[in-house]
Each structure stands twice: as structure tokens, then as C-alpha cells.
PDBQT receptor file of N, H, CA, C and O in Angstrom, charges set to zero:
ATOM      1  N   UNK A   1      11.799  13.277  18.319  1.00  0.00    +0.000 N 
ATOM      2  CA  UNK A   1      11.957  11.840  18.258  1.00  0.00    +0.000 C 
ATOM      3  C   UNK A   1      11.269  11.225  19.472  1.00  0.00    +0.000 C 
ATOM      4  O   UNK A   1      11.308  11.704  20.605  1.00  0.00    +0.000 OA
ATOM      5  N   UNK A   2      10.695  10.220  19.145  1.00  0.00    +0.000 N 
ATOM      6  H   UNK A   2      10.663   9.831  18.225  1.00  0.00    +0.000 HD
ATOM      7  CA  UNK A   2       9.737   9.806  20.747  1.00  0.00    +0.000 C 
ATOM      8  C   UNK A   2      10.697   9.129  21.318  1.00  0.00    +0.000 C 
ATOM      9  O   UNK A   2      11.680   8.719  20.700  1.00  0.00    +0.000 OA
ATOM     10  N   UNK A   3      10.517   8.973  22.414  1.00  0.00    +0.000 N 
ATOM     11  H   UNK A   3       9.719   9.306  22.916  1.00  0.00    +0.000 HD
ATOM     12  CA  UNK A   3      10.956   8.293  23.616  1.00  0.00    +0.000 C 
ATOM     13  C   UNK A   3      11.192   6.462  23.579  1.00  0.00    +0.000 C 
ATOM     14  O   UNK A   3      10.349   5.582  23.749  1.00  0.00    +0.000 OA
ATOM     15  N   UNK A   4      12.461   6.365  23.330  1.00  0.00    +0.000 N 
ATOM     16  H   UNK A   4      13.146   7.080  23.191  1.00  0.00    +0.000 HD
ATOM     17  CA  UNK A   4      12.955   5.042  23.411  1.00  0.00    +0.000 C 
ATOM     18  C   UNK A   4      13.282   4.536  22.394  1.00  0.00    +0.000 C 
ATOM     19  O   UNK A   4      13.538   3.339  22.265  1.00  0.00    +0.000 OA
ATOM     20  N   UNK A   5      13.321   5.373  21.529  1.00  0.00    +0.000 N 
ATOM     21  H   UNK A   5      13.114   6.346  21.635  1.00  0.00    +0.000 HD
ATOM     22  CA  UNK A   5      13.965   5.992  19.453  1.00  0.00    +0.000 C 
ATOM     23  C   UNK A   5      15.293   6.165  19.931  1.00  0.00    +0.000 C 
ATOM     24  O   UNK A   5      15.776   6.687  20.935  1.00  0.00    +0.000 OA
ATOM     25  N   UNK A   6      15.728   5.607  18.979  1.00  0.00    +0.000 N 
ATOM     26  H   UNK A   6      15.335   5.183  18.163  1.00  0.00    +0.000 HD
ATOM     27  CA  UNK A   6      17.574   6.761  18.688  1.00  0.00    +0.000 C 
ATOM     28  C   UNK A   6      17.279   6.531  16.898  1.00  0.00    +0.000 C 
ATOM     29  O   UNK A   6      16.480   5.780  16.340  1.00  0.00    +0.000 OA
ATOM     30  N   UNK A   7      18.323   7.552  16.289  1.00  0.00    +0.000 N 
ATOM     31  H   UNK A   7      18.973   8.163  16.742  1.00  0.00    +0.000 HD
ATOM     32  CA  UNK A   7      18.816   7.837  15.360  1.00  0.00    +0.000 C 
ATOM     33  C   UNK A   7      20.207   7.143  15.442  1.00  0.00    +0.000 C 
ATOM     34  O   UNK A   7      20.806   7.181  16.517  1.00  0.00    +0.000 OA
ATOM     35  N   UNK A   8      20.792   6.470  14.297  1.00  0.00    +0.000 N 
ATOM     36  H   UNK A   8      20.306   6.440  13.424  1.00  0.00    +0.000 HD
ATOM     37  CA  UNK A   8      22.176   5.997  13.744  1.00  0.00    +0.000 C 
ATOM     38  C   UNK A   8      22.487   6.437  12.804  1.00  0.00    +0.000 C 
ATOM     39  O   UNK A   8      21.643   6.232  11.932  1.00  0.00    +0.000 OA
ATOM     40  N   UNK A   9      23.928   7.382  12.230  1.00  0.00    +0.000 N 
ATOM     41  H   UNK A   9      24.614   7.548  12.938  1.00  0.00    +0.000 HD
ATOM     42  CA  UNK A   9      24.398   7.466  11.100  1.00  0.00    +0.000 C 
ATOM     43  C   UNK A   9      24.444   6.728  10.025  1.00  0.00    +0.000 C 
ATOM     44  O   UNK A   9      24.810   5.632  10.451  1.00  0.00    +0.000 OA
ATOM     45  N   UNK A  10      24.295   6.642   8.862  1.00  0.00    +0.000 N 
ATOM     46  H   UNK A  10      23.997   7.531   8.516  1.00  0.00    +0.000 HD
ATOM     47  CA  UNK A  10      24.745   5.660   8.030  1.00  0.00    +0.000 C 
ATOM     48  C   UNK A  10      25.720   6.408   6.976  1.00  0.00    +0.000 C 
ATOM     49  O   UNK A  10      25.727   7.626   6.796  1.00  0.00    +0.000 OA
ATOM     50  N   UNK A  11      26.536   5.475   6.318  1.00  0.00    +0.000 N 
ATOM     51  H   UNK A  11      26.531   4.486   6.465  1.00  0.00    +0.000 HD
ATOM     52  CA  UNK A  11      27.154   6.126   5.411  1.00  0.00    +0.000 C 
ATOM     53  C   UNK A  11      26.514   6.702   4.267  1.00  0.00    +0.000 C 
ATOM     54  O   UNK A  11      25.960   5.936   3.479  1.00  0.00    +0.000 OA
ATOM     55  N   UNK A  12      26.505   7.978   4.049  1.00  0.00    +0.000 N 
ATOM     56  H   UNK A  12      26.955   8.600   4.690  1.00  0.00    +0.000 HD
ATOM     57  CA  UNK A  12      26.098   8.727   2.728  1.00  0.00    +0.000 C 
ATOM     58  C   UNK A  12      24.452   8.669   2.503  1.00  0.00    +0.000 C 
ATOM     59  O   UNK A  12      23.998   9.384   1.610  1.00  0.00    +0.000 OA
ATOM     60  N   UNK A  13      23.567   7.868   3.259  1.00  0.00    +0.000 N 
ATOM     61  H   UNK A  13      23.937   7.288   3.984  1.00  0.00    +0.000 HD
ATOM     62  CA  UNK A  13      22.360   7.665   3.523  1.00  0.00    +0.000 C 
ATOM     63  C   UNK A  13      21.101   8.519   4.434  1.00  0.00    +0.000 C 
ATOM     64  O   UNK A  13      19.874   8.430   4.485  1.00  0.00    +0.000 OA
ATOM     65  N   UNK A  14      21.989   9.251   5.005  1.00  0.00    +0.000 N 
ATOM     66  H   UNK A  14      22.986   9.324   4.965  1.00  0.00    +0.000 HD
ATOM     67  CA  UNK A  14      21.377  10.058   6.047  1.00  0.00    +0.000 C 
ATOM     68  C   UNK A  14      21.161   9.296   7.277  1.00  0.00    +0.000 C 
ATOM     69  O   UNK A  14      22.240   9.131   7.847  1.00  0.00    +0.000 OA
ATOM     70  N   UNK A  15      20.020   8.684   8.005  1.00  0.00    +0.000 N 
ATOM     71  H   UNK A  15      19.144   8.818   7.542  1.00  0.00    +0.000 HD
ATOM     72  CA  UNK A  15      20.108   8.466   9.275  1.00  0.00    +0.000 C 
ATOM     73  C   UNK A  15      19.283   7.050   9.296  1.00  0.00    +0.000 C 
ATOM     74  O   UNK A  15      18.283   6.898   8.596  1.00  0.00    +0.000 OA
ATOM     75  N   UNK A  16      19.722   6.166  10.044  1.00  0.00    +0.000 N 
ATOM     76  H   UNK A  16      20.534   6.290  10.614  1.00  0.00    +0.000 HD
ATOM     77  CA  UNK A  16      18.688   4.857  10.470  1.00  0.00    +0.000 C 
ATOM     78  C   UNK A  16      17.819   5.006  11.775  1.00  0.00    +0.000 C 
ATOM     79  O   UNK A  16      18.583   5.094  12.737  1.00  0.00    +0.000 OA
ATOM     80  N   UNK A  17      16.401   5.069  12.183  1.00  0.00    +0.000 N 
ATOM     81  H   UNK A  17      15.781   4.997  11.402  1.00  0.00    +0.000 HD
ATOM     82  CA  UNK A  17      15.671   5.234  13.173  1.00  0.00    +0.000 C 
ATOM     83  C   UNK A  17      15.278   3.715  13.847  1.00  0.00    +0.000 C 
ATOM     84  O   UNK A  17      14.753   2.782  13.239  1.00  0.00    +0.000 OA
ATOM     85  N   UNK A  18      15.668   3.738  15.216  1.00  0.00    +0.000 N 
ATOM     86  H   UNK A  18      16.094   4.495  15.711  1.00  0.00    +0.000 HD
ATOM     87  CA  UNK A  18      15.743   2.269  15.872  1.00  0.00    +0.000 C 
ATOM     88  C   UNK A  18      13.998   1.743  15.979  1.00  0.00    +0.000 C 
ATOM     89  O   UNK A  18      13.840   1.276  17.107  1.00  0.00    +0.000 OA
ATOM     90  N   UNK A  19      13.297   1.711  15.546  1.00  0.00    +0.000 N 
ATOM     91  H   UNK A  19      13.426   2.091  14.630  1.00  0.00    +0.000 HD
ATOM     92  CA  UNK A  19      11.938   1.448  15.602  1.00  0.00    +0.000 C 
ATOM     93  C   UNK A  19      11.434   0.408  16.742  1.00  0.00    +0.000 C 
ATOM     94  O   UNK A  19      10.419   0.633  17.401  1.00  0.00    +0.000 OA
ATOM     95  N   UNK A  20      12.421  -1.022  16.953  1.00  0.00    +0.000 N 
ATOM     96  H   UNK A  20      13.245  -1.205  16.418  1.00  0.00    +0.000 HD
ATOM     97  CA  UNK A  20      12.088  -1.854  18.114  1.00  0.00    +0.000 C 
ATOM     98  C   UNK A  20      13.392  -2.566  18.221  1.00  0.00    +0.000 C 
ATOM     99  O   UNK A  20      14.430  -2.394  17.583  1.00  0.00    +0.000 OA
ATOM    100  N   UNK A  21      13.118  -3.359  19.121  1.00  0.00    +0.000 N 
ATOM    101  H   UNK A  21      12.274  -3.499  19.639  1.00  0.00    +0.000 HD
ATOM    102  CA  UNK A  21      13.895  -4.880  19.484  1.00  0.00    +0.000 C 
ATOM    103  C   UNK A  21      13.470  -5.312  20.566  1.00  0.00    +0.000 C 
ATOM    104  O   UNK A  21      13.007  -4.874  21.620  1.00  0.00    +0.000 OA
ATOM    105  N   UNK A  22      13.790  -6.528  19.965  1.00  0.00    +0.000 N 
ATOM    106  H   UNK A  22      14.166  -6.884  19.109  1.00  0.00    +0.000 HD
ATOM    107  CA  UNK A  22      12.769  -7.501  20.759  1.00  0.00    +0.000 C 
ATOM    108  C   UNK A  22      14.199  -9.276  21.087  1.00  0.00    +0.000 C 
ATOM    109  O   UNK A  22      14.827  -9.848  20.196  1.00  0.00    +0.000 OA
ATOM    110  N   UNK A  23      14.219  -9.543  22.299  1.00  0.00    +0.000 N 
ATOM    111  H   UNK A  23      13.709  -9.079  23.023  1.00  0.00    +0.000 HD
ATOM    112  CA  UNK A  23      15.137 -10.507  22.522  1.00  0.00    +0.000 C 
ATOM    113  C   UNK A  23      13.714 -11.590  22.713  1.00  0.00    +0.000 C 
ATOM    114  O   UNK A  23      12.494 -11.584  22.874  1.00  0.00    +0.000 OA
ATOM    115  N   UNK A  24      15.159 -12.664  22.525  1.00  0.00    +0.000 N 
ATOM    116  H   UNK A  24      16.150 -12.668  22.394  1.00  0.00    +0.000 HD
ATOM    117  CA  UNK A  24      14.157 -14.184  22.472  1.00  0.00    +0.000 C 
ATOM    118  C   UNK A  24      15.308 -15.336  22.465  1.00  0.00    +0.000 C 
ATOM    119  O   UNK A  24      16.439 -15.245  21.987  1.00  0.00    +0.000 OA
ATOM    120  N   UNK A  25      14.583 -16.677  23.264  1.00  0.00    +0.000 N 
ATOM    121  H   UNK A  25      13.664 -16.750  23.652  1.00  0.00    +0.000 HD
ATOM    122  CA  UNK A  25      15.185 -17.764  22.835  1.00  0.00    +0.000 C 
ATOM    123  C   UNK A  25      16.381 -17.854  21.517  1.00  0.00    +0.000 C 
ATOM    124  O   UNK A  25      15.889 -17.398  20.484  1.00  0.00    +0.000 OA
ATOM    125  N   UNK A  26      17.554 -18.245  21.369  1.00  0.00    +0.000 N 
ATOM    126  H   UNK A  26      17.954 -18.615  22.208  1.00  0.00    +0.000 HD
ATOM    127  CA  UNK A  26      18.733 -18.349  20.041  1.00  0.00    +0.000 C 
ATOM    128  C   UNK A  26      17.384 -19.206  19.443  1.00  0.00    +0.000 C 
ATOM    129  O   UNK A  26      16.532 -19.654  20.212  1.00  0.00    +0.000 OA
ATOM    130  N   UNK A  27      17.308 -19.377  17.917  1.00  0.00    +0.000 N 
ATOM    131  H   UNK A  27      18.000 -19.013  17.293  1.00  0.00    +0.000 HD
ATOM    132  CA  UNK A  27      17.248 -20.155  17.215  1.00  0.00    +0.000 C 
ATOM    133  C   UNK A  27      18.471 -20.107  15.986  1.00  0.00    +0.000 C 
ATOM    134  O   UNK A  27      18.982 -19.133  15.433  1.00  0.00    +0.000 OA
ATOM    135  N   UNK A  28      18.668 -21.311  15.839  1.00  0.00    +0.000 N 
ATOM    136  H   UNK A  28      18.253 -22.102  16.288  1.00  0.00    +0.000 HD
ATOM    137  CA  UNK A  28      19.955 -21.418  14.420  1.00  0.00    +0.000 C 
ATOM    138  C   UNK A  28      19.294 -20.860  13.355  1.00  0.00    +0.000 C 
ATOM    139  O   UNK A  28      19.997 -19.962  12.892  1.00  0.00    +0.000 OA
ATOM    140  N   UNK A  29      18.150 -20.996  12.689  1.00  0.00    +0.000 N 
ATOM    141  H   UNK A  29      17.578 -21.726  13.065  1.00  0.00    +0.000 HD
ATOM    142  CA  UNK A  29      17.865 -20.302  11.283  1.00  0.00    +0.000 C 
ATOM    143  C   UNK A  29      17.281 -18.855  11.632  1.00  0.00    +0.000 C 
ATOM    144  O   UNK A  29      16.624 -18.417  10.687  1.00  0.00    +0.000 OA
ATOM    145  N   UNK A  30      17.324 -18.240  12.419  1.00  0.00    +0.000 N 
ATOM    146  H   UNK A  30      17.857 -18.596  13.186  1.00  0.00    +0.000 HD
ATOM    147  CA  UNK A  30      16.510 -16.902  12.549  1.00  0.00    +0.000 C 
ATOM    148  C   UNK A  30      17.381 -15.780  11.665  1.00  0.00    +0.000 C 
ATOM    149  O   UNK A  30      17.239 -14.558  11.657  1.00  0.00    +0.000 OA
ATOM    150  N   UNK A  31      18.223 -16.513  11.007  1.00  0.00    +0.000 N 
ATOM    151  H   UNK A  31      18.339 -17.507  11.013  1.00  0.00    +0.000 HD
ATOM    152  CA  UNK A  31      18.892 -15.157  10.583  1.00  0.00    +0.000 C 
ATOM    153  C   UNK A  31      18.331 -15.266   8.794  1.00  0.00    +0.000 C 
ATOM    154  O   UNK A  31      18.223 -14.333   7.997  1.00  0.00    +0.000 OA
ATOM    155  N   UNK A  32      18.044 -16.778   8.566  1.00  0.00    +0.000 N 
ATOM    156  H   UNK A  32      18.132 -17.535   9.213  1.00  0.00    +0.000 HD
ATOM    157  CA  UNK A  32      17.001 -16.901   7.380  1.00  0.00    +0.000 C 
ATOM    158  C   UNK A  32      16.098 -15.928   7.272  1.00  0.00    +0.000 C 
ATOM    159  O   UNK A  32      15.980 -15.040   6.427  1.00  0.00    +0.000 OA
ATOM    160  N   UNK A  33      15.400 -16.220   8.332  1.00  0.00    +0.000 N 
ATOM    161  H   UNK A  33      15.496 -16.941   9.019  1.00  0.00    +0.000 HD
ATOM    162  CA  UNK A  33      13.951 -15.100   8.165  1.00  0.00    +0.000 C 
ATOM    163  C   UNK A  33      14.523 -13.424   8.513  1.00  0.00    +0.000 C 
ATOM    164  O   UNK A  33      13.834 -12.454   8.199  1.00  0.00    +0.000 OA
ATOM    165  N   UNK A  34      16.130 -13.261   9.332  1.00  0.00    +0.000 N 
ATOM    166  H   UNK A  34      16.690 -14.050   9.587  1.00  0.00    +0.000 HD
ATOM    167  CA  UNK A  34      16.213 -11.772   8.875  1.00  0.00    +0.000 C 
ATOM    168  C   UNK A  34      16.441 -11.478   7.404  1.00  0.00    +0.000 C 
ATOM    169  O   UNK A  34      15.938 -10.618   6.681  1.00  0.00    +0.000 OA
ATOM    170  N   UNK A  35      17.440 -12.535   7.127  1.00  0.00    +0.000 N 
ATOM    171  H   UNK A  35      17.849 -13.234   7.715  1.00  0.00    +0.000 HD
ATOM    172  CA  UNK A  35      17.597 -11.894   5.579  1.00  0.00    +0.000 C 
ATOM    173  C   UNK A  35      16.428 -11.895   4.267  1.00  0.00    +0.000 C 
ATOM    174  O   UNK A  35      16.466 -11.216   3.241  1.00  0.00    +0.000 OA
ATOM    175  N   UNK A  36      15.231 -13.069   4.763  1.00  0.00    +0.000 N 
ATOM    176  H   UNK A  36      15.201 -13.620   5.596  1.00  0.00    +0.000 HD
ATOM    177  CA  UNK A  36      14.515 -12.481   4.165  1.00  0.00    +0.000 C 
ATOM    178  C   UNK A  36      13.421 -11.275   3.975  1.00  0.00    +0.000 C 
ATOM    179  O   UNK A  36      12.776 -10.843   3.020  1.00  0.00    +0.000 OA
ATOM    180  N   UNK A  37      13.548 -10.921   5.492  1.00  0.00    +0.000 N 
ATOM    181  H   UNK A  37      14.072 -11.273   6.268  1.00  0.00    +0.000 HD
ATOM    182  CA  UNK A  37      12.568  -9.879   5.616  1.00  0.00    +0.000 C 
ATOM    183  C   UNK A  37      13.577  -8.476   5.076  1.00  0.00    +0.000 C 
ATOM    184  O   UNK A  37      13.104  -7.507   4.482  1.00  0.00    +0.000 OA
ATOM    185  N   UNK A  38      15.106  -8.647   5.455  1.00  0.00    +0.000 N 
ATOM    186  H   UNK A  38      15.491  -9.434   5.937  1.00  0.00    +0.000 HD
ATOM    187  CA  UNK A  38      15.758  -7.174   4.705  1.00  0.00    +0.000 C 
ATOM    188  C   UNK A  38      15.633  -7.356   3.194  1.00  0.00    +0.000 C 
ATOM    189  O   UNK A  38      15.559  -6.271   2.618  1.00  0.00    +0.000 OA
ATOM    190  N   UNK A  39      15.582  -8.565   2.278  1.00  0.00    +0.000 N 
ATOM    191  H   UNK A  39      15.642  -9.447   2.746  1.00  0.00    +0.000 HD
ATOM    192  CA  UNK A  39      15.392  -8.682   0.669  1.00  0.00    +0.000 C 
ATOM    193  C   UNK A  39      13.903  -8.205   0.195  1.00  0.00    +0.000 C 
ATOM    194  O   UNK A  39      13.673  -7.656  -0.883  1.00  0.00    +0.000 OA
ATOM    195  N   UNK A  40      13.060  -8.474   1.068  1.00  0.00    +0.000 N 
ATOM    196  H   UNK A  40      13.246  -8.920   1.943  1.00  0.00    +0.000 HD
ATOM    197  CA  UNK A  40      11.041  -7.922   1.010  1.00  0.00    +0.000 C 
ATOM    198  C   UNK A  40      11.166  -6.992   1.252  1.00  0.00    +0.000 C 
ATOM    199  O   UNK A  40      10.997  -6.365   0.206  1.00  0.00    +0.000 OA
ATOM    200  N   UNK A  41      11.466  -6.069   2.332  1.00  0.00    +0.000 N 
ATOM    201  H   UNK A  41      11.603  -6.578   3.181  1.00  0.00    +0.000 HD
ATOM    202  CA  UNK A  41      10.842  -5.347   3.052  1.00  0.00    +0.000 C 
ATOM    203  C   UNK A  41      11.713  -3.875   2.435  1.00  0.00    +0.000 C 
ATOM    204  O   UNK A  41      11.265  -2.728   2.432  1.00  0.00    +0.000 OA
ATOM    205  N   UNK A  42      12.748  -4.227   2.056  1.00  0.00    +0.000 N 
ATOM    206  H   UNK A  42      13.111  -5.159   2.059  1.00  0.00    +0.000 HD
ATOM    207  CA  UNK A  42      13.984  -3.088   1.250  1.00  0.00    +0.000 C 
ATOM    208  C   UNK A  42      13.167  -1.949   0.876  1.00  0.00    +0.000 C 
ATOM    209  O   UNK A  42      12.859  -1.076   1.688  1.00  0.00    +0.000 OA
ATOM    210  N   UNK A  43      12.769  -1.943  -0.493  1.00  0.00    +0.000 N 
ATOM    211  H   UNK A  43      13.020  -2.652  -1.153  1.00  0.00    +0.000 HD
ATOM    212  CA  UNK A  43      11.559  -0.951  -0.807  1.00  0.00    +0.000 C 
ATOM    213  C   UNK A  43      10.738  -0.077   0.194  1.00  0.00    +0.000 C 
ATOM    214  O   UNK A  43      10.394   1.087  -0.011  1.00  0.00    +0.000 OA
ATOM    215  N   UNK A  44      10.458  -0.878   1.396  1.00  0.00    +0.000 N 
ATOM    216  H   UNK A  44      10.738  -1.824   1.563  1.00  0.00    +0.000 HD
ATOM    217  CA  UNK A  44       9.460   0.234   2.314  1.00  0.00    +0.000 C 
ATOM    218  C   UNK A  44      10.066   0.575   3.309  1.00  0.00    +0.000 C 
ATOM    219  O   UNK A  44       9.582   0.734   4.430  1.00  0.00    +0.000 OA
ATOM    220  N   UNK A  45      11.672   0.778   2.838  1.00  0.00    +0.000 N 
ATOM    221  H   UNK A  45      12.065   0.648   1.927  1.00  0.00    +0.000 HD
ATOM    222  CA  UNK A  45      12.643   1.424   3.960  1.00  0.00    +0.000 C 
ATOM    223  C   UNK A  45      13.054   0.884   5.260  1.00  0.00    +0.000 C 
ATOM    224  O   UNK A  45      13.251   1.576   6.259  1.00  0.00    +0.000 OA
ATOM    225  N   UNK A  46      13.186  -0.522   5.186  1.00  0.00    +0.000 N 
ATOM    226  H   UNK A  46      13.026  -1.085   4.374  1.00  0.00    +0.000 HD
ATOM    227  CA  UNK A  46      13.285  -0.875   6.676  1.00  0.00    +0.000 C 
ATOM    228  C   UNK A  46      14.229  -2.168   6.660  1.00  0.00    +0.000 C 
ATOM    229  O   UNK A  46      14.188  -2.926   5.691  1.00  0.00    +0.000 OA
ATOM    230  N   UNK A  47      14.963  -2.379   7.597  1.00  0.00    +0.000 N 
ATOM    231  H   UNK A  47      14.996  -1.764   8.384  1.00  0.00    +0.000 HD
ATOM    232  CA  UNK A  47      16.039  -3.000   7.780  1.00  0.00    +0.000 C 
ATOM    233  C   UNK A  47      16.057  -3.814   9.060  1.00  0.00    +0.000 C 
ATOM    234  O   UNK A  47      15.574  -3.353  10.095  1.00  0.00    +0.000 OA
ATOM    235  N   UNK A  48      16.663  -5.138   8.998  1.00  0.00    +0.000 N 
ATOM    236  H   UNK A  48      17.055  -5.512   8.158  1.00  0.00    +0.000 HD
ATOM    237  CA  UNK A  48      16.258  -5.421  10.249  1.00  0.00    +0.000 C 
ATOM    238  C   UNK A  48      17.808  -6.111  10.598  1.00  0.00    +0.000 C 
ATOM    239  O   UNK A  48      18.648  -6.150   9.698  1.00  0.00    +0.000 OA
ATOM    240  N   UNK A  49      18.060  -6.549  11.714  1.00  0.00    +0.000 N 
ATOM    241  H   UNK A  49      17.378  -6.517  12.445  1.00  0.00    +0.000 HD
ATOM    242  CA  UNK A  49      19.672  -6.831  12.145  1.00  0.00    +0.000 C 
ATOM    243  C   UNK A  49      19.147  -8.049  13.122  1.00  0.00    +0.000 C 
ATOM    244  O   UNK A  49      18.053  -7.919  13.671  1.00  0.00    +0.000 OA
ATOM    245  N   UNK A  50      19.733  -8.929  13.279  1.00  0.00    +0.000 N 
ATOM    246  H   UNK A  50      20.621  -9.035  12.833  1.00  0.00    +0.000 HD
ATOM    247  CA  UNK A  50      20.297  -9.801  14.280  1.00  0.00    +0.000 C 
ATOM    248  C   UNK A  50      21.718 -10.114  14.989  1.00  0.00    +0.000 C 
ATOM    249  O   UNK A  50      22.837 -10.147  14.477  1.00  0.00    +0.000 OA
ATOM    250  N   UNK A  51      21.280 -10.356  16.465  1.00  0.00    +0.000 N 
ATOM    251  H   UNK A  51      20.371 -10.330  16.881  1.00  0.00    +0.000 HD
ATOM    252  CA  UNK A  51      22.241  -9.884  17.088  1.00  0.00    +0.000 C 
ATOM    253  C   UNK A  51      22.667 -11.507  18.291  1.00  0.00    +0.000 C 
ATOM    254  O   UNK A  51      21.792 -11.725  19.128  1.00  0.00    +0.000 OA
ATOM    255  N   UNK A  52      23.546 -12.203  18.304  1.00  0.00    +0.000 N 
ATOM    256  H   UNK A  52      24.257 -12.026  17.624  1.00  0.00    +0.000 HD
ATOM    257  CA  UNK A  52      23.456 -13.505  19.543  1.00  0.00    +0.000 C 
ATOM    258  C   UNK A  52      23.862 -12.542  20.811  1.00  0.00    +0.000 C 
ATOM    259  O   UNK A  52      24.692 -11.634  20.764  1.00  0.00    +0.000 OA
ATOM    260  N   UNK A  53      23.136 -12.920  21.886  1.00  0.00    +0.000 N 
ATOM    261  H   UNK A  53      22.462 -13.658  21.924  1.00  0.00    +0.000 HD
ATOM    262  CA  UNK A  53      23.073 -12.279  23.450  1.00  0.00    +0.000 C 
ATOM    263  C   UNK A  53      24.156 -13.624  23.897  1.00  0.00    +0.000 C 
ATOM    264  O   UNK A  53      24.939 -14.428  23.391  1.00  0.00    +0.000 OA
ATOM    265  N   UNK A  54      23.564 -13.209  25.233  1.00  0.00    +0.000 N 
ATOM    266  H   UNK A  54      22.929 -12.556  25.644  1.00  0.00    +0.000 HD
ATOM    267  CA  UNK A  54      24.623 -13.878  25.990  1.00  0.00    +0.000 C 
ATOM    268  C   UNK A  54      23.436 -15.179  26.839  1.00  0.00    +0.000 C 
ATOM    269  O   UNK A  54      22.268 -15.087  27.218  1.00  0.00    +0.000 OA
ATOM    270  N   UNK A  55      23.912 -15.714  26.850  1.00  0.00    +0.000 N 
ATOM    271  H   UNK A  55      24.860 -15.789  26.542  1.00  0.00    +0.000 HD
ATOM    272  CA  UNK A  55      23.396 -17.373  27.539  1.00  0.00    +0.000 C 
ATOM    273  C   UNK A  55      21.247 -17.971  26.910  1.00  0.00    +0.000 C 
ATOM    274  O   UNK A  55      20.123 -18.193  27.361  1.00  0.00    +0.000 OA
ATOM    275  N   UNK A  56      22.306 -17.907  25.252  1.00  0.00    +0.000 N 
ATOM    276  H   UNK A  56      23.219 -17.727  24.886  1.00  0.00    +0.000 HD
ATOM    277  CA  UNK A  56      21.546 -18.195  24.608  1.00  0.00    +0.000 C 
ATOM    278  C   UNK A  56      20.410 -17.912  24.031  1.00  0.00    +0.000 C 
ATOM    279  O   UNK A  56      19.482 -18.688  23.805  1.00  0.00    +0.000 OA
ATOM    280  N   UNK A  57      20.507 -16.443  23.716  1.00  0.00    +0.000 N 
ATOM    281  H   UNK A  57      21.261 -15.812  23.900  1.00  0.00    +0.000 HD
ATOM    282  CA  UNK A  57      19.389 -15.450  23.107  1.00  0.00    +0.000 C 
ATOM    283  C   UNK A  57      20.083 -14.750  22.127  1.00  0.00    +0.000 C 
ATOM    284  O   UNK A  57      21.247 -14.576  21.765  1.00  0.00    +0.000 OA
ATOM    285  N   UNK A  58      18.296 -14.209  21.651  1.00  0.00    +0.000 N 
ATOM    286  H   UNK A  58      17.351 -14.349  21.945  1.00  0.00    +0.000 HD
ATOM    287  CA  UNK A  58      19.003 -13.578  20.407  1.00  0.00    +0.000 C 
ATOM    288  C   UNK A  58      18.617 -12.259  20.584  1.00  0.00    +0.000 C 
ATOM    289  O   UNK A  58      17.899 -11.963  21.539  1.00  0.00    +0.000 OA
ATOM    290  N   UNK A  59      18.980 -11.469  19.829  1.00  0.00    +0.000 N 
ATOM    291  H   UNK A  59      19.564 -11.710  19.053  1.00  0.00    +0.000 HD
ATOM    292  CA  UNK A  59      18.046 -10.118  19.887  1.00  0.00    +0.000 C 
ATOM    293  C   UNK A  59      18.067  -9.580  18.138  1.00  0.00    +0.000 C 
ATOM    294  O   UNK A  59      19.065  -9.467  17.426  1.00  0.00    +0.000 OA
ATOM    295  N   UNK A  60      16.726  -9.331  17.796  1.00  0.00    +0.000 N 
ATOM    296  H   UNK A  60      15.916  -9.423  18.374  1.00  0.00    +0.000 HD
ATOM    297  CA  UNK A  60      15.999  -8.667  16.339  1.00  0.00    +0.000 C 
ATOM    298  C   UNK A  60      15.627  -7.300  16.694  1.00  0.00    +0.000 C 
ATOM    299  O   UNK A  60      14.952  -6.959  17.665  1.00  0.00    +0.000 OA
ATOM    300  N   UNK A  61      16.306  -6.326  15.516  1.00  0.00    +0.000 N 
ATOM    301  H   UNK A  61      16.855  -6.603  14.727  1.00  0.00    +0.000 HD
ATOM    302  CA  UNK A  61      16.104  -4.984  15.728  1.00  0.00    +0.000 C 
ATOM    303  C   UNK A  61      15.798  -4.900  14.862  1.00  0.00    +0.000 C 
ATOM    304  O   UNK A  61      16.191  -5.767  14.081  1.00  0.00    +0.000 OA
ATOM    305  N   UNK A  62      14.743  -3.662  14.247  1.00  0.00    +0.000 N 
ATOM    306  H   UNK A  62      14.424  -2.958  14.882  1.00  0.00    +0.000 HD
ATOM    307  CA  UNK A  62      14.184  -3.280  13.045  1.00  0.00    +0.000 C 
ATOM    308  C   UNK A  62      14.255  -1.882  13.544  1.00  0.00    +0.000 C 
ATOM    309  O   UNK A  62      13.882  -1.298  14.561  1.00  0.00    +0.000 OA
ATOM    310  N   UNK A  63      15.101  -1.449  12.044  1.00  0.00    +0.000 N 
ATOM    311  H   UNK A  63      15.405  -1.924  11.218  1.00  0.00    +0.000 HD
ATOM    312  CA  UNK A  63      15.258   0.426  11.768  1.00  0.00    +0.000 C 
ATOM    313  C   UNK A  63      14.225   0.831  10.525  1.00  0.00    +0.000 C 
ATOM    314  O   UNK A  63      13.818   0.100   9.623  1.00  0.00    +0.000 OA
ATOM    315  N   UNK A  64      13.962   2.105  10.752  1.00  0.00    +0.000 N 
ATOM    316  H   UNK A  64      14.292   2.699  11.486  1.00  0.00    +0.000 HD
ATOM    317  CA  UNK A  64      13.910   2.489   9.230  1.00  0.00    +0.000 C 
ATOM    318  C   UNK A  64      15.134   3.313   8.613  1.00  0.00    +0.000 C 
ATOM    319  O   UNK A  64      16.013   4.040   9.077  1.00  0.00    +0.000 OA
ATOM    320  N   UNK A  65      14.783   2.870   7.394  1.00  0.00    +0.000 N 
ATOM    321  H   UNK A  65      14.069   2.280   7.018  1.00  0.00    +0.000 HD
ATOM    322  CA  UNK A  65      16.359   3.596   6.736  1.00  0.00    +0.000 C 
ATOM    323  C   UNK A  65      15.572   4.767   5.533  1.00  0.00    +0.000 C 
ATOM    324  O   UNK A  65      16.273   5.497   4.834  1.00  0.00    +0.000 OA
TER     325      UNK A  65
């Protein structure tokens, strides 16, 4: 596994691979564009999460599943 990867369990799925994340400015609709990129992107195995930080950021992670 390269360097700065982890692996996550999933249920009954085998394993999720952390591919990036990337923090940024909060925006209110950013979770629009996560859910549309997990409804597109489903098929080519990849998943993406949003996360609110602390003093007004966000952070976007993309796995493969």
C-alpha cells in the first residue's frame, strides 16, 4: 500500500482505500456536489464523504470501494 493510503473495513464489501483529502473553505451546498459525484461515479468504484472541520472548513475524502 503506498505511503499516506490506509485501508477501511466495510461491511460484507471487503475494504475501502483512502485515495485523498483535501480541506477547504465550509461551503453550504458542497455536499450537493458530494452526493452527486457518489450517484456518477458509483460504477467506477469510488466514493466520496464530506466531513465539517472546525472554524469553518470542510474536508472531501475520496475512497475506492
Amino acid at each position: 500500500m503506498e505511503e499516506g493510503k490506509s485501508s477501511l473495513e466495510t461491511k460484507g464489501s471487503g475494504k475501502m482505500e483512502l485515495i485523498a483529502v483535501k480541506n477547504f473553505p465550509a461551503w453550504e451546498n458542497m455536499y450537493k456536489i458530494v452526493d452527486f459525484l457518489n450517484k456518477s461515479l458509483k460504477d467506477h468504484h469510488l466514493m466520496f464523504g464530506l466531513k465539517s472541520g472546525e472554524q469553518g472548513t470542510m474536508s472531501i475524502t475520496i475512497y475506492e470501494v
